[in-house]
C-alpha positions as CSV (number, residue, x, y, z in Angstrom):
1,X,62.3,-34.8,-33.7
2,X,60.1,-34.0,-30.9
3,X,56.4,-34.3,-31.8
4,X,54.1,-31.7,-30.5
5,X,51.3,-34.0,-30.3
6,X,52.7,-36.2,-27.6
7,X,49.9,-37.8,-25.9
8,X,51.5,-37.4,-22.3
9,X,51.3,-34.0,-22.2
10,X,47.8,-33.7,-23.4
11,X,46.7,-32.8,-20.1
12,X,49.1,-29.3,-20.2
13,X,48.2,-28.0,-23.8
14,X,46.4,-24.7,-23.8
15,X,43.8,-23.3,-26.1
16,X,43.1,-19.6,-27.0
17,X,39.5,-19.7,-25.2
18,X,37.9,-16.9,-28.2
19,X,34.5,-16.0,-27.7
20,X,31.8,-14.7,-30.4
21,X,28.2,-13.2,-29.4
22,X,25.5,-13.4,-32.1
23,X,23.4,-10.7,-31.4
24,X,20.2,-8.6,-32.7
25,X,16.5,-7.7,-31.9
26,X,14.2,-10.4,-30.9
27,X,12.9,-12.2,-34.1
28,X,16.1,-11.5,-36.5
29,X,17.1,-15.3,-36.6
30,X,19.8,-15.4,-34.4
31,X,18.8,-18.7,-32.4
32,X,18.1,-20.2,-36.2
33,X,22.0,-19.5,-37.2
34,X,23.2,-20.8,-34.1
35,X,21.7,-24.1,-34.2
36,X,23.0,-24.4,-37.6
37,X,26.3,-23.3,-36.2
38,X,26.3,-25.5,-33.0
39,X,25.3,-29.4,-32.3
40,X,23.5,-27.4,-29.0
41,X,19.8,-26.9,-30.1
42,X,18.6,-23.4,-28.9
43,X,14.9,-22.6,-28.6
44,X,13.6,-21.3,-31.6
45,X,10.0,-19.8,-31.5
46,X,8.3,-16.8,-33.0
47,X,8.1,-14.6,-30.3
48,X,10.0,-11.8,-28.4
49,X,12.8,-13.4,-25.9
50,X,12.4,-16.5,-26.5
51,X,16.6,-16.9,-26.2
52,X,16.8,-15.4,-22.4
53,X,19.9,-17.5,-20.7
54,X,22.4,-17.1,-23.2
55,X,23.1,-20.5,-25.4
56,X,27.1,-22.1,-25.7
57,X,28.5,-24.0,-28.7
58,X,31.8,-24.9,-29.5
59,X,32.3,-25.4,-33.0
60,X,34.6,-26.6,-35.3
61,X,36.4,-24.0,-37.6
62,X,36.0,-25.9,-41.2
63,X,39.4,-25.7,-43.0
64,X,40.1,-27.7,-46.3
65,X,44.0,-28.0,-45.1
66,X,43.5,-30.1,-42.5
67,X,41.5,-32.1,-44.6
68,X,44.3,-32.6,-47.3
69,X,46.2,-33.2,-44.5
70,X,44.7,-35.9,-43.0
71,X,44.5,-37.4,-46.4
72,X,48.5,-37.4,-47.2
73,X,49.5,-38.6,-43.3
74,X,46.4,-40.7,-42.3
75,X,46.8,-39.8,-38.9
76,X,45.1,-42.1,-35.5
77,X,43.4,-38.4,-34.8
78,X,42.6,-35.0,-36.7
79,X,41.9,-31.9,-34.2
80,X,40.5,-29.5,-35.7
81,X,40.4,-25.7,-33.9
82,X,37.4,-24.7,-32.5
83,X,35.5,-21.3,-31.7
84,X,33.1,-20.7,-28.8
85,X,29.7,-19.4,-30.4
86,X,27.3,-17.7,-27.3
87,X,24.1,-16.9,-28.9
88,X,22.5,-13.6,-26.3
89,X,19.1,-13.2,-25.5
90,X,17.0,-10.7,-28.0
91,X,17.6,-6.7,-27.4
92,X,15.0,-4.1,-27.2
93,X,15.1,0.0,-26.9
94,X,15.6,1.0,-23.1
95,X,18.0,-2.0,-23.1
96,X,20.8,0.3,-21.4
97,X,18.5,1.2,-18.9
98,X,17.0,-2.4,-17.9
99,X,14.4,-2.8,-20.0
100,X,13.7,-6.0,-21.5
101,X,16.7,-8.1,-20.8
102,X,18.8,-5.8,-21.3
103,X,21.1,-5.6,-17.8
104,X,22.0,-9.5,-18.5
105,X,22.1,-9.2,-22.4
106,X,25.2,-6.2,-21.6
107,X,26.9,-8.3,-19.5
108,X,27.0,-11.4,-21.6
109,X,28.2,-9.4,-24.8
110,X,30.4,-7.8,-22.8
111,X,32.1,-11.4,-22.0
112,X,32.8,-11.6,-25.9
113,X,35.5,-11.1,-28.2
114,X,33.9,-10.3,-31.4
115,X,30.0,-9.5,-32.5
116,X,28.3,-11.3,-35.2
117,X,25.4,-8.9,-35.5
118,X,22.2,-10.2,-37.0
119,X,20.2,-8.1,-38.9
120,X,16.7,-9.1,-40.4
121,X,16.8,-8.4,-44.1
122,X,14.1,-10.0,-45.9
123,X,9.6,-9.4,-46.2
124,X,7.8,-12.1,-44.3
125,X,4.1,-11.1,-42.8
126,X,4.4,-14.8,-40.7
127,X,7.1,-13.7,-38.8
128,X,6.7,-11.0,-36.5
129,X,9.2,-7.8,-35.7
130,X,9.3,-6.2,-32.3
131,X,8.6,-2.7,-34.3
132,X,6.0,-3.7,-36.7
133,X,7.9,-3.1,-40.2
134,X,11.4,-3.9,-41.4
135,X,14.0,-1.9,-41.4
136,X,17.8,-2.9,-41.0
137,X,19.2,0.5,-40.4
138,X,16.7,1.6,-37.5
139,X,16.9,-2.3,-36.3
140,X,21.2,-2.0,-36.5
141,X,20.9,1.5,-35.4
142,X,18.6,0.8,-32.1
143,X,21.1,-1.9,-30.6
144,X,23.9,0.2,-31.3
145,X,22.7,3.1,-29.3
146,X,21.5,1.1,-26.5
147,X,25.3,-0.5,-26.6
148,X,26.4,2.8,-27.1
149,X,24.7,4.2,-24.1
150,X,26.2,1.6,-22.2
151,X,29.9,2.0,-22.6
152,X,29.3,6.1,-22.3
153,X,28.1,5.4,-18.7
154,X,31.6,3.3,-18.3
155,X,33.4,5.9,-20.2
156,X,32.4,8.9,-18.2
157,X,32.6,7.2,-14.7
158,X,36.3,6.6,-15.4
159,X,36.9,10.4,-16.7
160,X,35.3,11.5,-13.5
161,X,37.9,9.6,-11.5
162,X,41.1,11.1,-14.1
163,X,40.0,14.7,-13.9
164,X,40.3,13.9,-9.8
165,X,44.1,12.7,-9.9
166,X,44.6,15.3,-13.2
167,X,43.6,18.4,-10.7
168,X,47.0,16.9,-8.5
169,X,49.4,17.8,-11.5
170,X,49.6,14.1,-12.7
171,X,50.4,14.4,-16.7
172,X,49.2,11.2,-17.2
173,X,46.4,11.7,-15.7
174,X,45.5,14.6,-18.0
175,X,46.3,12.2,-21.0
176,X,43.7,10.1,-19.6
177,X,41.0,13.0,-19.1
178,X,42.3,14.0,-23.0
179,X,41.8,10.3,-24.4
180,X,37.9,10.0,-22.1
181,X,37.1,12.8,-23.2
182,X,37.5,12.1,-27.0
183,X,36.3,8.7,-26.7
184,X,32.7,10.7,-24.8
185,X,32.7,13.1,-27.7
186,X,32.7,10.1,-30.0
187,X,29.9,7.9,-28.2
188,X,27.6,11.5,-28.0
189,X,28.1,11.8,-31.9
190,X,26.3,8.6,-32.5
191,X,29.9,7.1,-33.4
192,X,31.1,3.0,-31.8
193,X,34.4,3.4,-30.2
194,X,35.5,0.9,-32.6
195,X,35.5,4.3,-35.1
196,X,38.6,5.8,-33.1
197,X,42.5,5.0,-34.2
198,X,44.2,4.9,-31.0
199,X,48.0,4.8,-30.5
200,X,49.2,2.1,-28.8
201,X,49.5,3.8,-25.2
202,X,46.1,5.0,-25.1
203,X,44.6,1.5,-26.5
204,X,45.9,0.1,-23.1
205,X,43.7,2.1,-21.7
206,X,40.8,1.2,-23.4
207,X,41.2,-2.5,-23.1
208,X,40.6,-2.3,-20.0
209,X,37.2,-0.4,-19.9
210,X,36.4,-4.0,-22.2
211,X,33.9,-1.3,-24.1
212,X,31.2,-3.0,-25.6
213,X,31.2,-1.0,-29.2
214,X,35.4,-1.4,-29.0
215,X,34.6,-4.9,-30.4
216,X,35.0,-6.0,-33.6
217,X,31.5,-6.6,-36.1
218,X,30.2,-8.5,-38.5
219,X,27.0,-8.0,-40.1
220,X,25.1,-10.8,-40.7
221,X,22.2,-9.9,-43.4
222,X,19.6,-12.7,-42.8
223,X,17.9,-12.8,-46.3
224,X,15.8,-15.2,-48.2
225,X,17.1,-17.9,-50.4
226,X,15.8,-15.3,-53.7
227,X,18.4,-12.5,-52.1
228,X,21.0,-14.8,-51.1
229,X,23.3,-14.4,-54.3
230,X,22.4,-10.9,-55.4
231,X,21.3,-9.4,-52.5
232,X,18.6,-6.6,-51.6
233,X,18.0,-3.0,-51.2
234,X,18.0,-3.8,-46.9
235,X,21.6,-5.5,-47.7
236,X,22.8,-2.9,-49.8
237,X,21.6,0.1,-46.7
238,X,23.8,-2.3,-44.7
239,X,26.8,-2.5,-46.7
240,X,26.7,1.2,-47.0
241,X,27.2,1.6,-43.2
242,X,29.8,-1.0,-42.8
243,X,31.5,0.1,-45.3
244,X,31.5,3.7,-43.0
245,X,32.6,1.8,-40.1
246,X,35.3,-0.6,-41.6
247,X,33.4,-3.8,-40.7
248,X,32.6,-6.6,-42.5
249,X,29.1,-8.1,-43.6
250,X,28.2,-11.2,-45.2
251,X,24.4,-12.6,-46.2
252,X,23.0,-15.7,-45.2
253,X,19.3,-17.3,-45.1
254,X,19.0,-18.8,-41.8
255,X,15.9,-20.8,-43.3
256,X,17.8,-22.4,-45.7
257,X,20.5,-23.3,-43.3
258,X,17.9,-24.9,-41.2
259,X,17.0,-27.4,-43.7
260,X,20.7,-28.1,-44.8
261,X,21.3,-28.8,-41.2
262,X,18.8,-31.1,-40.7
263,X,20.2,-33.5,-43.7
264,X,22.2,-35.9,-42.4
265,X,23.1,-37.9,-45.0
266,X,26.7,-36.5,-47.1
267,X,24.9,-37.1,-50.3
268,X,21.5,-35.7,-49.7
269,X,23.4,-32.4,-48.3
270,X,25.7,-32.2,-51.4
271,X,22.6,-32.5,-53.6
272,X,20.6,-30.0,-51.9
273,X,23.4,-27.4,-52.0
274,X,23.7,-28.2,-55.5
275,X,20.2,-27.5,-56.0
276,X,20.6,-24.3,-53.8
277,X,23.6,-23.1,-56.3
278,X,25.9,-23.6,-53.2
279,X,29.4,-25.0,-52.9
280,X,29.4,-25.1,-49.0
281,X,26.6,-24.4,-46.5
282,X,26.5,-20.3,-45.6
283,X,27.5,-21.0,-41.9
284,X,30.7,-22.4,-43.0
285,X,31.4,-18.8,-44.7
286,X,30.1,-17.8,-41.7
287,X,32.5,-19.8,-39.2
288,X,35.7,-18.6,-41.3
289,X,34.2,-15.0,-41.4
290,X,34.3,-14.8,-37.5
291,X,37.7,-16.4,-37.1
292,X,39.0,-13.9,-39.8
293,X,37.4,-11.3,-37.6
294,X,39.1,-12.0,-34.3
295,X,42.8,-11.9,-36.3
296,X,43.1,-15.4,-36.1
297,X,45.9,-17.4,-37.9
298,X,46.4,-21.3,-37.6
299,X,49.5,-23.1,-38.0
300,X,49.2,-27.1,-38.1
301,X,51.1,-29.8,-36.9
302,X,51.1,-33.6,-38.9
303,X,52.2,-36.6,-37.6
304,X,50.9,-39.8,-37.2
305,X,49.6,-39.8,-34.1
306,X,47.6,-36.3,-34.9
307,X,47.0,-33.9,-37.5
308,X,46.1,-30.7,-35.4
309,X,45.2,-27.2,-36.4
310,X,46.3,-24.5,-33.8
311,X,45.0,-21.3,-33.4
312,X,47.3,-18.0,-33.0
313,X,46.9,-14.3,-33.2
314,X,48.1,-13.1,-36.9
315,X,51.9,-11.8,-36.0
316,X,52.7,-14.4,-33.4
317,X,56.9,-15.4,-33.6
318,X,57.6,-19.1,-33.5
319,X,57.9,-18.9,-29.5
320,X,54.6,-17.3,-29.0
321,X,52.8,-20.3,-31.2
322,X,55.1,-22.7,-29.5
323,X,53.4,-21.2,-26.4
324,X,49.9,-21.7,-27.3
325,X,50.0,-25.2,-27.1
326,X,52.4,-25.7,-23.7
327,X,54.2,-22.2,-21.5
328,X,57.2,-24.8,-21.5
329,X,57.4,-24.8,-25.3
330,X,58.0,-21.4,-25.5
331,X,60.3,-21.1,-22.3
332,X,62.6,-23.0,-23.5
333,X,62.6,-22.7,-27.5
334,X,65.4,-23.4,-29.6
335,X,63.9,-23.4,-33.4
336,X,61.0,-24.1,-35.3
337,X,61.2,-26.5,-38.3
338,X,59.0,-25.6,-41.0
339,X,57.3,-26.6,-44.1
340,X,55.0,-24.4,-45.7
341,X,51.5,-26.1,-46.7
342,X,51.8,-25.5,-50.7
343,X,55.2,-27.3,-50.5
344,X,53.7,-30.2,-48.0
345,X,50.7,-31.0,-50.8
346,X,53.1,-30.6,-53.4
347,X,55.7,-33.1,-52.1
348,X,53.2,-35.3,-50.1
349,X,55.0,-35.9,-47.0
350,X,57.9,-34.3,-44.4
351,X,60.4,-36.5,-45.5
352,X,59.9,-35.6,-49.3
353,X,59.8,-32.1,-48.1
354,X,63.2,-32.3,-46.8
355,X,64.7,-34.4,-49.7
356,X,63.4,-31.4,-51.6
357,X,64.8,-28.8,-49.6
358,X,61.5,-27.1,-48.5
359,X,61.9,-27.8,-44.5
360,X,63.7,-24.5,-43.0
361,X,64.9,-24.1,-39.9
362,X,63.8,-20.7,-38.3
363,X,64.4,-19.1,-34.9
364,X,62.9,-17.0,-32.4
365,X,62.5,-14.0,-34.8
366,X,59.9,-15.8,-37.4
367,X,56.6,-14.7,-37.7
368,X,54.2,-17.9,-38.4
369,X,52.3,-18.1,-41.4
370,X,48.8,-19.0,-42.1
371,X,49.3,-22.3,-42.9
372,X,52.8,-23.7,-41.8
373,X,52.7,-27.0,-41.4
374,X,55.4,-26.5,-37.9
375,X,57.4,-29.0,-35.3
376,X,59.4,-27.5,-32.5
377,X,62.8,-28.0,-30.5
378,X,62.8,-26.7,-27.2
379,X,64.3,-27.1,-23.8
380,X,63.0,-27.2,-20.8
């Protein structure tokens, strides 16, 4: 059998480079969750843009399966996958139009696959807000009109140029003016272009405007520890809009985060999240929440030379995850041999697996599953 994890062709394996932005008015905790989230310390003060060049973290996505893994094949090397986390400077009204930081801020969410948006839900008179008073909705509402504003000025620059070659008698030009002009209609309503079901023709058309509100979102509600199980009337407002917009939200207390971060020790951070009423820390939620968001899937492969977790786009055939680690894997694919990760704990190793009759053989047809513990045959 030919091991994936062969060391000699380490240099050749590809990784799916994904990209999160954390983003949100000045003050909202955004630099706070990323140092949690990253081993990169960003500048945290309490004062308007104190994040100007964008900050970079890699981090690990924390998965209990490769855990158990590792613990059943006791591998030389576990590899975990990884997410890139870009924490962007602070956003302010008149952002569209320059002000602030706002012509750099654009472009670096615009670099980004998905947007964890940060939104300041908690009552503290120490820490100051860019508007004087909290308020989630006018906080959540003022960046996405100034990202809104943004990708209008992208959106109607590009209908101007269809109606040109649409006056000619092109059709699909004139299904280009139709889609712009929709997707203009939307943005002037106060609607992300997110909101719009596209067929599949059309949403070729819109990746490649790379839209800022086309992205995917996650609210982050930054509460205090009181709020962190049962939330708040600011979460709640929240939830009611996301709900509106089919995206997800999930609460966390930067603060407390902070000080689990800063334990070291395994013990002393298990005790304090016991004290906390916490199984995990909130960033690990977090972490998952964004990989989740991005329709990520992870197949692993377990030998002894690696246990590796490999990230794929949910729907990916056997080839196409072959692929992701070498182009020549999936050239040249004959099958994938496969153990699901239930029947792997259950049995405790490959062989038993196949003794037991829960390896199968699957071709180029078979969707991966979250979870499938996979080695493939392929030639180049």
């Amino acid at each position: 059998m030919f091991y994936l994890f062969a060391l000699s062709l380490w240099k050749y394996f590809f990784t799916m480079a994904l990209k999160c932005g954390i983003v949100g008015l000045p003050n909202v905790g955004k630099s706070t969750l990323f140092n949690c989230l990253s081993s990169a310390k960003a500048q945290s003060a309490n004062f308007p843009f104190c994040t100007i060049e964008p900050n970079i973290g890699i981090i690990n996505v924390p998965d209990p399966r490769l855990e158990k893994l590792e613990e059943l094949v006791n591998p030389e090397r576990v590899v975990p996958n990884t997410m890139e986390i870009v924490d962007i400077a602070g956003l302010v009204k008149g952002a569209s139009e320059g002000e602030g930081l706002g012509n750099q801020f654009l472009g670096n969410i615009r670099e980004t696959d998905a947007i964890l948006h940060v939104v300041r839900c908690f009552d503290d008179g120490n820490i100051i807000h860019v508007d004087g008073s909290i308020d989630p909705v006018r906080d959540k509402e003022t960046i996405d009109i100034e990202l809104q504003l943004k990708d209008l000025e992208t959106v109607e620059k590009r209908l101007d140029r269809a109606k040109k070659v649409a006056r000619s008698g092109d059709k699909e030009a004139k299904k280009h003016v139709d889609l712009f002009e929709n997707m203009v209609k939307t943005i002037e309503s106060g609607m992300s272009v997110r909101s719009i079901e596209f067929t599949e023709d059309e949403l070729v058309q819109v990746d490649e405007l790379n839209l800022i509100t086309a992205k995917k979102v996650l609210y982050v509600c930054n509460v205090d520890e009181a709020a962190l199980k049962v939330g708040n009337e600011y979460v709640n407002k929240i939830k009611e809009i996301a709900a509106e917009e089919n995206a997800g939200v999930m609460m966390v207390c930067a603060q407390l985060e902070s000080d689990i971060a800063e334990l070291e020790d395994y013990e002393e951070r298990q005790l304090f999240l016991e004290d906390a009423g916490l199984d995990e820390p909130g960033v690990n939620k977090l972490i998952r929440k964004a990989y989740e968001l991005l329709d990520l899937s992870t197949y692993f492969t377990a030998g002894v030379k690696e246990v590796r977790a490999w990230t794929i786009k949910v729907g990916m055939t056997a080839p196409q995850a072959a692929g992701v680690i070498h182009t020549d894997f999936e050239k040249g694919f004959i099958r994938a041999e496969v153990i699901k990760y239930d029947d792997y704990v259950e049995h405790g190793s490959e062989a038993a697996c196949k003794e037991a009759g829960k390896l199968s053989v699957e071709g180029k047809e078979y969707v991966v599953d979250n979870g499938d513990v996979m080695h493939f045959r392929f030639n180049v």
